[in-house]
Structure formats: C-alpha cells, structure tokens
C-alpha positions in Angstrom: -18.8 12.6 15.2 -17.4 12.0 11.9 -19.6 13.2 9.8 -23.1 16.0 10.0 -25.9 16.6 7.9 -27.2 20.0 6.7 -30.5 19.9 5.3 -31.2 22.5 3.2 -28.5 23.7 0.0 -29.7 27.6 0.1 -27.0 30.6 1.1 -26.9 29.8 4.7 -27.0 25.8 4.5 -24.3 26.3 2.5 -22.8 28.7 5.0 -23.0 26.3 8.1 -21.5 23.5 5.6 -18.7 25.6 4.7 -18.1 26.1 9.0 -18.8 22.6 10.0 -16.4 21.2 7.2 -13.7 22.6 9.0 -14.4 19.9 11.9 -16.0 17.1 10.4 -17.2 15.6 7.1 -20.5 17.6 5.8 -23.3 16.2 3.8 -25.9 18.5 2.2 -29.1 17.1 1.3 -30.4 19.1 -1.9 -33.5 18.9 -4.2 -31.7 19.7 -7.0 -29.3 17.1 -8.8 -27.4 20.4 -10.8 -26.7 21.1 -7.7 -25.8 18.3 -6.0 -23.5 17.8 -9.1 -21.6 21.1 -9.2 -21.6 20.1 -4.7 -20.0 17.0 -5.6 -17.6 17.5 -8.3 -16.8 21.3 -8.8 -16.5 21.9 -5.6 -18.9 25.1 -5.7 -22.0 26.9 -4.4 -23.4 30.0 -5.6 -19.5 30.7 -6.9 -17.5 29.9 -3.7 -15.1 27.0 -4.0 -16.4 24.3 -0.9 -14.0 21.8 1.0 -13.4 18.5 -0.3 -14.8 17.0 2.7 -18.7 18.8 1.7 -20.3 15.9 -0.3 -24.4 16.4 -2.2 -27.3 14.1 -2.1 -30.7 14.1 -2.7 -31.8 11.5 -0.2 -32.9 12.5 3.1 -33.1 9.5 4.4 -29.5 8.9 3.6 -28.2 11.5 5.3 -30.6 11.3 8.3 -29.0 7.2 8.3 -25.6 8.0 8.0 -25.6 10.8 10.7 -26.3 11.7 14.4 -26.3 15.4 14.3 -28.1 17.3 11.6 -28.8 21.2 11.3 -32.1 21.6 9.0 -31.7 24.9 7.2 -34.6 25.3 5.1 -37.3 28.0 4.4 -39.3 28.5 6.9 -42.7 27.3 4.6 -40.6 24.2 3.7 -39.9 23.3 7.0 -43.5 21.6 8.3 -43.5 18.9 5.1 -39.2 18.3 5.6 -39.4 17.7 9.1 -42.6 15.0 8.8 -40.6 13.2 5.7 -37.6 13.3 8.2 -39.2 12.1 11.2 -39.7 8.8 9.2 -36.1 8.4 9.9 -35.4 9.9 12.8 -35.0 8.4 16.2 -34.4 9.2 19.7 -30.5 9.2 18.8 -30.2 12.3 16.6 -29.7 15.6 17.6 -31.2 18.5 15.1 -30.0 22.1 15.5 -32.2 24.5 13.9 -31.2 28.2 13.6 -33.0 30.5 11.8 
C-alpha cells in the first residue's frame, strides 16, 4: 500500500496521520479548506509540524478512490452521515479501521 486515508482532521486523525506517515503516504480528508491549506502547505496541525508525505483534501470520494485502507476518525455523532456518504464509494476492496 502506497498510500491511506484518514477521515477525519481532529487531534487524533491527526495523530494516526502523523503514525501512518512514517510507512506510507497519508491523506486526510477535512471539511475545512483553512485547514486543508495550512495540511498542505505549512505543514501543520494544531501547531505540530506534519511530514511531507501528509497531504489535505476535502473530497471524500477522492480519497476513498485513491486508497484501499482508510481509518475514519470522526466524532462519534458525525459518524452515521460520513459512513452513508462514504459507502457511495466504497466497495468490497477497502478495508476501514475504526478506533475510537
């Protein structure tokens, strides 16, 4: 696997993506574009400098298209209304890891 999703750009999606980065490529899916921004071309989260190989977007389906393994980290009351827009573009192939 070259490259895994992370759903969710809060404390501990951010987390994982800092652990996972040091394996593969990481890409977050956020709802907010500042964010996805300072993700993308700072470097940054909440203050903490993030690997080069952690790349932003705000497209779900993008990052459900472009990779087999994805860990949806998202609040708990978010998660019911992600996981139906995600199952549009999911398939028998991928592999979610949810922790909570």
């Amino acid at each position: 696997m070259k490259q895994v999703a992370v759903i969710g750009s809060g404390s501990f999606g951010i987390a994982v993506a800092k652990l996972l980065s040091h394996n593969v490529e990481v890409l977050v899916v956020t709802r907010n574009s500042l964010t996805m921004h300072k993700i993308n071309n700072d470097h940054l989260a909440f203050n903490t400098p993030l690997s080069a190989r952690i790349r932003a977007t705000l497209s779900l389906e993008e990052a459900i298209s472009s990779c087999k393994l994805i860990f949806p980290i998202v609040p708990s009351d978010d998660f019911g209304s992600m996981i139906k827009e995600a199952s549009l573009h999911l398939t028998p192939a991928h592999i979610l890891i949810h922790g909570t």
